[in-house]
C-alpha atoms as a printed R data frame, in Angstrom:
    type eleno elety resid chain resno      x       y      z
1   ATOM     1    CA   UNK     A     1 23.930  -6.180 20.063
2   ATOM     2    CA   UNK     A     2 24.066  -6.605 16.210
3   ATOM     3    CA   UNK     A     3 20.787  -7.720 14.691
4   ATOM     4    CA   UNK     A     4 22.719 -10.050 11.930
5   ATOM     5    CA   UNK     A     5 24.561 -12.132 14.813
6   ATOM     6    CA   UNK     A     6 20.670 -12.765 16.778
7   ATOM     7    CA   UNK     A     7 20.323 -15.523 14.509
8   ATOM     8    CA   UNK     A     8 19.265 -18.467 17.378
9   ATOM     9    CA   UNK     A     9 18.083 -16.179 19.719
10  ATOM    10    CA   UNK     A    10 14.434 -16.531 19.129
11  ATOM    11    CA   UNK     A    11 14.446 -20.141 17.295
12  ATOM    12    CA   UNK     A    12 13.071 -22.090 20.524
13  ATOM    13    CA   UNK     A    13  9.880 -19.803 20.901
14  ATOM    14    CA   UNK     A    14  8.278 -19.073 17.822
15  ATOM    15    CA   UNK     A    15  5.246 -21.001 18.751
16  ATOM    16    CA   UNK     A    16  4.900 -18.846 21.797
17  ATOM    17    CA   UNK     A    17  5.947 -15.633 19.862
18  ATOM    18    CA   UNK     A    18  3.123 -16.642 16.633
19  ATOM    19    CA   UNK     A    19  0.322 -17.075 19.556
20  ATOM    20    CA   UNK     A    20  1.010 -14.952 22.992
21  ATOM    21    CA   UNK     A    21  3.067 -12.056 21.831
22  ATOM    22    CA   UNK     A    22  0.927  -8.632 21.855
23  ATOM    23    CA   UNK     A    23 -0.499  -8.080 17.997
24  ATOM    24    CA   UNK     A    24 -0.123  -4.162 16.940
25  ATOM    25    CA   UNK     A    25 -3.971  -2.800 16.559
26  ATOM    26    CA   UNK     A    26 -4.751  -1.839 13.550
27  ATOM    27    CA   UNK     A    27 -5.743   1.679 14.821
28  ATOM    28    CA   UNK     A    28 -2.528   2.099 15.747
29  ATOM    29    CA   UNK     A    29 -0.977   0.937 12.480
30  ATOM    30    CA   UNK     A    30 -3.485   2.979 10.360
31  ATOM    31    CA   UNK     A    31 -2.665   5.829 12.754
32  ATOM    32    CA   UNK     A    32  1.305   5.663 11.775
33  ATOM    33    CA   UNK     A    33  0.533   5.077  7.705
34  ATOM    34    CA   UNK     A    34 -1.472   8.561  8.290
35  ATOM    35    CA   UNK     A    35  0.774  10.331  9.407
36  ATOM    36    CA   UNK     A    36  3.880   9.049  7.271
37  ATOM    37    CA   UNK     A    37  2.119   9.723  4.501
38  ATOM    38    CA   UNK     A    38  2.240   6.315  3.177
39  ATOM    39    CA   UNK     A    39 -0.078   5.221 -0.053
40  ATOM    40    CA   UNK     A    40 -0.793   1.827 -1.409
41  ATOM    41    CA   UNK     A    41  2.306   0.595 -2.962
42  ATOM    42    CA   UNK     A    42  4.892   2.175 -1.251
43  ATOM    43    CA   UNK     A    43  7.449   0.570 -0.034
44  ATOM    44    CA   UNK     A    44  8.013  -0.334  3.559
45  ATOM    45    CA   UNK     A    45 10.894  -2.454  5.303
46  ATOM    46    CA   UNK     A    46  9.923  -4.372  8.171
47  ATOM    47    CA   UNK     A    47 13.809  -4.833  9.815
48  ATOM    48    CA   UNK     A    48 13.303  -7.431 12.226
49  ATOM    49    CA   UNK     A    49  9.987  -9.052 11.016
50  ATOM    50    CA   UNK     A    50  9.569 -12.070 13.338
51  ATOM    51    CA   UNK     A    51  6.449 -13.661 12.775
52  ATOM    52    CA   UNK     A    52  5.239 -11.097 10.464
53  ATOM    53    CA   UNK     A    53  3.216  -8.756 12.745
54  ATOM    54    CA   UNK     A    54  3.928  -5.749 11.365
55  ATOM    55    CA   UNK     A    55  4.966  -6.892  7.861
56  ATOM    56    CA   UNK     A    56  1.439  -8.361  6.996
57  ATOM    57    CA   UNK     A    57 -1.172  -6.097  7.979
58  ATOM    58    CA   UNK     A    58  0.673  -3.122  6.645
59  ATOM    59    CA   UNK     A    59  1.219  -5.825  2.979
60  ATOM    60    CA   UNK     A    60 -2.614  -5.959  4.056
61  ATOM    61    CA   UNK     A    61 -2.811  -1.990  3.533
62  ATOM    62    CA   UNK     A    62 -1.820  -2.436 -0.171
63  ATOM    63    CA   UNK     A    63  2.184  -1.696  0.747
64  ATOM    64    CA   UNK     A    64  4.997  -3.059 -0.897
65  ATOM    65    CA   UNK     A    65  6.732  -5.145  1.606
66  ATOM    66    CA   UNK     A    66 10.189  -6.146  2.542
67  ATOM    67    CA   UNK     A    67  9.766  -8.318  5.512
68  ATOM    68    CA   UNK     A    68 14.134  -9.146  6.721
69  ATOM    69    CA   UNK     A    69 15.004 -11.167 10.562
70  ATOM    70    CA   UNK     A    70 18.165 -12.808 10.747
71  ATOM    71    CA   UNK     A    71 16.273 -15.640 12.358
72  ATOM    72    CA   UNK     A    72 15.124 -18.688  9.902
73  ATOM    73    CA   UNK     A    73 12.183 -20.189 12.651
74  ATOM    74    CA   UNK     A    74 10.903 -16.374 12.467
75  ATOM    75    CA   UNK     A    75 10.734 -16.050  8.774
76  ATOM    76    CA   UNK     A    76  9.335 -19.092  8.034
77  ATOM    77    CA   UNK     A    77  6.288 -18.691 10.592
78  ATOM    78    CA   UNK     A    78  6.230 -15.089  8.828
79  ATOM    79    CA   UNK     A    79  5.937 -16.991  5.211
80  ATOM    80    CA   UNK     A    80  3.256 -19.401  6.504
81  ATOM    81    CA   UNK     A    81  1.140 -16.792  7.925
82  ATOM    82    CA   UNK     A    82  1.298 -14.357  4.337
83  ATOM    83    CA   UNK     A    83  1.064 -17.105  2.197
84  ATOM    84    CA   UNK     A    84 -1.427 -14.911  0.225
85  ATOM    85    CA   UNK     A    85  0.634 -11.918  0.171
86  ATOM    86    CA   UNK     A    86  3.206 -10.495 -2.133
87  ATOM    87    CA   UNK     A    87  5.635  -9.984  0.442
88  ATOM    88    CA   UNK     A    88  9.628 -10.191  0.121
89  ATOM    89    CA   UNK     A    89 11.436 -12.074  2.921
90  ATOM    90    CA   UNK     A    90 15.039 -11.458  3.422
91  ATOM    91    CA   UNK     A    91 17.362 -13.137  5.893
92  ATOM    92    CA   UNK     A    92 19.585 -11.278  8.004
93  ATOM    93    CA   UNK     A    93 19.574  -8.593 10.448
94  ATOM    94    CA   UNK     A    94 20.515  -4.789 10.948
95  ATOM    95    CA   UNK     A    95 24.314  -5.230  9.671
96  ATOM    96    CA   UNK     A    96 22.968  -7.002  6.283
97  ATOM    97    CA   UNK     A    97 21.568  -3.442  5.242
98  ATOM    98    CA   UNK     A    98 23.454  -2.365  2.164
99  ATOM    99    CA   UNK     A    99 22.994   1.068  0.977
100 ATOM   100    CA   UNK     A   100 21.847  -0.427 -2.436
101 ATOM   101    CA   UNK     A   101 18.560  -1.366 -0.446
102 ATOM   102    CA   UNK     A   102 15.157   0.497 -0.822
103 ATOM   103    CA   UNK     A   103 14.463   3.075 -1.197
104 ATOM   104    CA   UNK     A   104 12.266   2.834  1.188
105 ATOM   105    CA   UNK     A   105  9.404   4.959  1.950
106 ATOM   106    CA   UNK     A   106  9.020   3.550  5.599
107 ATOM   107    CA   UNK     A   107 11.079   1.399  7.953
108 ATOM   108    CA   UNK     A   108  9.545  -0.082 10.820
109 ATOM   109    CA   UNK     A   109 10.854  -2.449 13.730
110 ATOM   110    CA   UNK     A   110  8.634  -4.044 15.878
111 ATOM   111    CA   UNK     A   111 10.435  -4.337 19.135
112 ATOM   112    CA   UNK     A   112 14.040  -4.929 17.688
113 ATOM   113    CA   UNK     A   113 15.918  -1.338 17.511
114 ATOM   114    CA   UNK     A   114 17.158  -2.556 20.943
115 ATOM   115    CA   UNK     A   115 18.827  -5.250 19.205
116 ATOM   116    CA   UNK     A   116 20.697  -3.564 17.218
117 ATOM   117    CA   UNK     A   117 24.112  -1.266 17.124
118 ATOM   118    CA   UNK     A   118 21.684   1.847 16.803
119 ATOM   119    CA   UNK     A   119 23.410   4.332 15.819
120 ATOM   120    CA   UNK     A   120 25.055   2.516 12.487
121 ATOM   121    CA   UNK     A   121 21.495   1.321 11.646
122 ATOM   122    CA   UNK     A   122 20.129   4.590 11.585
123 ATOM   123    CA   UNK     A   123 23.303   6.138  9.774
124 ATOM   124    CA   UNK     A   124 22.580   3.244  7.272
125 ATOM   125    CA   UNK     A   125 18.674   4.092  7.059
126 ATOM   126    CA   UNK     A   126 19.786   7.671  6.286
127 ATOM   127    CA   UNK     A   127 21.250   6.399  2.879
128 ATOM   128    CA   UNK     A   128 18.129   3.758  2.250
129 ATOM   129    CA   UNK     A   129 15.079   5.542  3.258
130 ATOM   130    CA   UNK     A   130 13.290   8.216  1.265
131 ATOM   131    CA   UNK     A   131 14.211  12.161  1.159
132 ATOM   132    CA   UNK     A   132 10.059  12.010  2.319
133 ATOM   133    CA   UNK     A   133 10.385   8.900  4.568
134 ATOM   134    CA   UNK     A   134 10.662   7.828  7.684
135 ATOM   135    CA   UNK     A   135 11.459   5.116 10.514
136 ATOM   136    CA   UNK     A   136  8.713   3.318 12.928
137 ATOM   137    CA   UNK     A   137  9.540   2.044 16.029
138 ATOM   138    CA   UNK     A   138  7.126  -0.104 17.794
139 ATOM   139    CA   UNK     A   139  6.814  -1.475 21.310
140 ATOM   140    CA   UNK     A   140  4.495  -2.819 24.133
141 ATOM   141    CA   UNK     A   141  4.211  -1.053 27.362
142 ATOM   142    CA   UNK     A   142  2.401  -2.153 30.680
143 ATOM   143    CA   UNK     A   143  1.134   1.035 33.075
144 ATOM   144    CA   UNK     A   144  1.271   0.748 36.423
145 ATOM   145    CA   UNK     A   145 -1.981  -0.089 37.181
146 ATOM   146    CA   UNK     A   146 -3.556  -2.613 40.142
147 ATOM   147    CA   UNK     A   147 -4.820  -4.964 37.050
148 ATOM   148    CA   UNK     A   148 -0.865  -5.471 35.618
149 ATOM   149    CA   UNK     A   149 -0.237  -6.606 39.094
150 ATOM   150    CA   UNK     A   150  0.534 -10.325 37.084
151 ATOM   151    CA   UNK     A   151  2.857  -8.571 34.785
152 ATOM   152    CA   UNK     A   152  4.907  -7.922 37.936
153 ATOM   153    CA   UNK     A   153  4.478 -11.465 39.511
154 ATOM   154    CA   UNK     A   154  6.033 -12.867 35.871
155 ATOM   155    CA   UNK     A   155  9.099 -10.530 36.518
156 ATOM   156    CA   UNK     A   156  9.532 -11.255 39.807
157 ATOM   157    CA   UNK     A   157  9.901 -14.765 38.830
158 ATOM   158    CA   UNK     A   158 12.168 -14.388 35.598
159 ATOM   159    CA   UNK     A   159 14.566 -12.542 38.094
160 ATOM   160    CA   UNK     A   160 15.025 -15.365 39.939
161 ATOM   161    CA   UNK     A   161 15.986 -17.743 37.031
162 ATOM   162    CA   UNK     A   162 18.236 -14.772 35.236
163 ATOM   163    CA   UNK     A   163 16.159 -12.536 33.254
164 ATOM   164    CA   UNK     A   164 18.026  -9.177 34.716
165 ATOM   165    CA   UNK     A   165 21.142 -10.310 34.191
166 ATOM   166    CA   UNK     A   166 20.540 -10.178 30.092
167 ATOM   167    CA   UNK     A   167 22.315  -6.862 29.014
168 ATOM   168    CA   UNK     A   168 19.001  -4.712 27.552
169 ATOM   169    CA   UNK     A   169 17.374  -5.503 30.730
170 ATOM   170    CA   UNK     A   170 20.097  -3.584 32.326
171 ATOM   171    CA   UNK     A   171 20.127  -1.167 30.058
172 ATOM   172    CA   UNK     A   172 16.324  -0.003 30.954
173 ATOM   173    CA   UNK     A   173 17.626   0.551 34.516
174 ATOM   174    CA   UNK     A   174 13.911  -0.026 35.885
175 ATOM   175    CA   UNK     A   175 12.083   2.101 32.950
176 ATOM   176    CA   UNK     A   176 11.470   1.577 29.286
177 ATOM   177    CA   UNK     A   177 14.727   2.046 27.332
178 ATOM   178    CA   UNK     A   178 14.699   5.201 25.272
179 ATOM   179    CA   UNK     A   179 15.540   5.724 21.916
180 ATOM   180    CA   UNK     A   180 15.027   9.440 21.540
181 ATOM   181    CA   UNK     A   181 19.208  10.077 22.675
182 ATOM   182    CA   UNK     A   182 19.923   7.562 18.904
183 ATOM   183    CA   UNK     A   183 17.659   9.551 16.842
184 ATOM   184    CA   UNK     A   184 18.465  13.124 17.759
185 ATOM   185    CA   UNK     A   185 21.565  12.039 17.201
186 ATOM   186    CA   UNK     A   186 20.701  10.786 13.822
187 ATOM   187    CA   UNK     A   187 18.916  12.510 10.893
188 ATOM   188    CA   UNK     A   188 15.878  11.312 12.221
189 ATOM   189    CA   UNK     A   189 14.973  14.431 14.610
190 ATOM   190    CA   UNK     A   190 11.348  15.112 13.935
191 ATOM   191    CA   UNK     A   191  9.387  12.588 16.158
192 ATOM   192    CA   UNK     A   192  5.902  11.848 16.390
193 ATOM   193    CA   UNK     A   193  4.688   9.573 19.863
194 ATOM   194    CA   UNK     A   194  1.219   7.605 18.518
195 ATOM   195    CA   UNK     A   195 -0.317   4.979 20.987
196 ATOM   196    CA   UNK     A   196 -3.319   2.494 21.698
197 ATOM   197    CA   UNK     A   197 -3.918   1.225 25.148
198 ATOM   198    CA   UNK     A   198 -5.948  -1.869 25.157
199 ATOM   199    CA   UNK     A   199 -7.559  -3.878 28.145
200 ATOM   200    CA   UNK     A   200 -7.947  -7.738 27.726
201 ATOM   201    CA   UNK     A   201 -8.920 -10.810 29.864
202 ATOM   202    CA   UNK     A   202 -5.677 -13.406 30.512
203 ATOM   203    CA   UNK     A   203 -5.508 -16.900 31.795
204 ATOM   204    CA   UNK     A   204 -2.681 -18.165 33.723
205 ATOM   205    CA   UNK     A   205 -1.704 -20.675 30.363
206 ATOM   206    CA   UNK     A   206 -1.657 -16.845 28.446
207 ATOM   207    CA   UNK     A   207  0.753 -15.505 30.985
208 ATOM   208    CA   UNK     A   208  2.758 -18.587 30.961
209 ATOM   209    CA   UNK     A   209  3.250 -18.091 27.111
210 ATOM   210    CA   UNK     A   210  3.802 -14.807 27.332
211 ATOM   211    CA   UNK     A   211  6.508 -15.249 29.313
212 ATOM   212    CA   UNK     A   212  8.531 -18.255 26.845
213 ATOM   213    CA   UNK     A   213  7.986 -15.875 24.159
214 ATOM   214    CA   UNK     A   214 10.331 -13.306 25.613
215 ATOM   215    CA   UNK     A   215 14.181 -13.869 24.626
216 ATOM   216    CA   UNK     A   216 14.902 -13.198 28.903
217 ATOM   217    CA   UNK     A   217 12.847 -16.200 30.032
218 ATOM   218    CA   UNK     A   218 12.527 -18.176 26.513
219 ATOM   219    CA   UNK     A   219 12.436 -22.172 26.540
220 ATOM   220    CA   UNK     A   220 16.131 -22.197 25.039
221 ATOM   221    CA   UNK     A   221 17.336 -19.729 28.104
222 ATOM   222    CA   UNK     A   222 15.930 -21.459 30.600
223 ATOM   223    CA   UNK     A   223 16.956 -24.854 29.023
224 ATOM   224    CA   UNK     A   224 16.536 -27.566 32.189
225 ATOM   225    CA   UNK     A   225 15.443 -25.054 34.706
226 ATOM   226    CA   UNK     A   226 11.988 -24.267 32.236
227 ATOM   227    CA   UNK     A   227  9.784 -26.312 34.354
228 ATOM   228    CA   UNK     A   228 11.025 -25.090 37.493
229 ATOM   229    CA   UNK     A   229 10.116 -21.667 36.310
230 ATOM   230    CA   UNK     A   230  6.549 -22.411 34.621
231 ATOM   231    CA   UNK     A   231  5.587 -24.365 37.955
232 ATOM   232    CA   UNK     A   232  7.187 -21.438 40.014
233 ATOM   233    CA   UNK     A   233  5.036 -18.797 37.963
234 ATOM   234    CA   UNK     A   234  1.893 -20.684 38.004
235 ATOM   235    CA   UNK     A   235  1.956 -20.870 41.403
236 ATOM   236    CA   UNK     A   236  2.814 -17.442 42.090
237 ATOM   237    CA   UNK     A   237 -0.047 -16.521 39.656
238 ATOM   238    CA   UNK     A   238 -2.790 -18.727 41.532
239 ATOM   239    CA   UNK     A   239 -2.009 -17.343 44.467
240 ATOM   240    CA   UNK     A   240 -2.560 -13.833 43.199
241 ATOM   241    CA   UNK     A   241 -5.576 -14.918 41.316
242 ATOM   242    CA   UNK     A   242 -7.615 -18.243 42.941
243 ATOM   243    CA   UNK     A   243 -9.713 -18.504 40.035
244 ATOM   244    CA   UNK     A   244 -6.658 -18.251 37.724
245 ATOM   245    CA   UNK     A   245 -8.387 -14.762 35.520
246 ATOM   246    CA   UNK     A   246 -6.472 -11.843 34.986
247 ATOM   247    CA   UNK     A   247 -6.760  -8.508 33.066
248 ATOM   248    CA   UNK     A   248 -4.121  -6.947 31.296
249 ATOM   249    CA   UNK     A   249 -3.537  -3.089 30.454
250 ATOM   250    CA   UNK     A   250 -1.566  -3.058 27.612
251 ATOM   251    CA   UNK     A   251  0.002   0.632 25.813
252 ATOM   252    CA   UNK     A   252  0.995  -0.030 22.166
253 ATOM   253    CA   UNK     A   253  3.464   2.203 20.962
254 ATOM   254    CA   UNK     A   254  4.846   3.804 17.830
255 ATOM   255    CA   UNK     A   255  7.564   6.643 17.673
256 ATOM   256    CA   UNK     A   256  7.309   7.592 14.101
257 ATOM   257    CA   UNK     A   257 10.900   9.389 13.312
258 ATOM   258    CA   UNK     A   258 11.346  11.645 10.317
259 ATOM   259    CA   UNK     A   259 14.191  14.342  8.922
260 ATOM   260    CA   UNK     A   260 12.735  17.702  9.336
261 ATOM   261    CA   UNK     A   261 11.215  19.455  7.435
């Protein structure tokens, strides 16, 4: 899918996006502006901002940020949330990139590369981003483990009101997707895995939230049948959990892809 035709996708759940959506520690961010070699000023692209969680911290850092989601809801949650930073918001998506952009000494996506038509972003990138520079691509992961037993419940559930039928559900095939295949394909080749695994209480309300802020089970999908499936979800929850407590294992994830050297 093109990032500059997603516009919609996302409008009905910013709310849940803004407040349930897994943040990107700060570890983890100073980790990746280590090792890119990034210095206050420089400037960073956030393709596919959203709400703004990887654009602000890293304007936070003292970068120079371009903060771009074809989505209006998600860029204007983004604006209201920097309001005291000097950050740049575009409109528009991965096939708005013009190679008069940048340069750029970092791009970084924040769960949206799988969005996109990867391989003409990154051919795009090539021409934008720094002879020194990179791409960051960032994601959420849950292990295996007995205490992300609720993570499975909430899939369970989705399935039943459509979630595998969206196409980069599919495309997984039961694992995370992998982007290594697009960037050793690209000039991108020298990659770097950095990660933070977190452990956090939930409540069955959190869960719920979670779940509307992902585009496979999002208020606007599940239009009339989004009661059914909260009522479904809680239920499959409480019977998991009688006091209605979970914990969730969370891996935060950044590939940090570079030319060679």
């Amino acid at each position: 899918m093109n990032q500059a035709s997603g516009a919609g996708l996302f409008a009905g759940n910013v709310a849940f996006y803004e407040r349930y959506r897994l943040g990107y520690p700060d570890r983890l961010l100073r980790r990746v502006v280590t090792l890119a070699g990034l210095k206050p000023g420089d400037s960073v692209l956030d393709l596919g901002t959203g709400t703004g969680m990887l654009a602000i911290p890293l304007a936070r850092m003292g970068m120079a940020v371009t903060a771009m989601d074809p989505e209006p809801a998600m860029l204007a949650a983004a604006r209201a949330a920097a309001s005291d930073l000097p950050i740049t918001f575009v409109e528009g998506g991965s096939g708005d990139l013009t190679a008069d952009m940048g340069p750029f000494q970092l791009v970084a996506m924040g769960r949206s590369f799988h969005w996109m038509d990867r391989a003409a972003t990154l051919a795009m990138l090539n021409r934008i981003v720094t002879p020194g520079g990179g791409i960051a691509l960032f994601h959420d992961a849950h292990p295996p483990v007995d205490e992300n037993r609720w993570f499975k419940t909430l899939c369970d559930v989705a399935r039943k009101f459509g979630r595998n039928e969206n196409e980069h559900v599919k495309e997984r095939e039961g694992g995370h997707r992998r982007y290594e295949p697009y960037l050793f394909a690209s000039a991108f080749t020298q990659l770097d895995w950095l990660s933070v695994t977190i452990r956090q209480t939930m409540t069955i309300d959190d869960i719920v939230g979670r779940a509307f802020s992902m585009s496979t089970c999002s208020p606007d999908r599940l239009g009339d049948a989004r009661e059914a499936f909260a009522t479904q979800l809680r239920a499959a929850l409480r019977d998991q959990s009688p006091d209605g407590t979970f914990t969730e294992v969370a891996e935060l994830v950044a590939l940090l892809a570079r030319r060679p050297e």
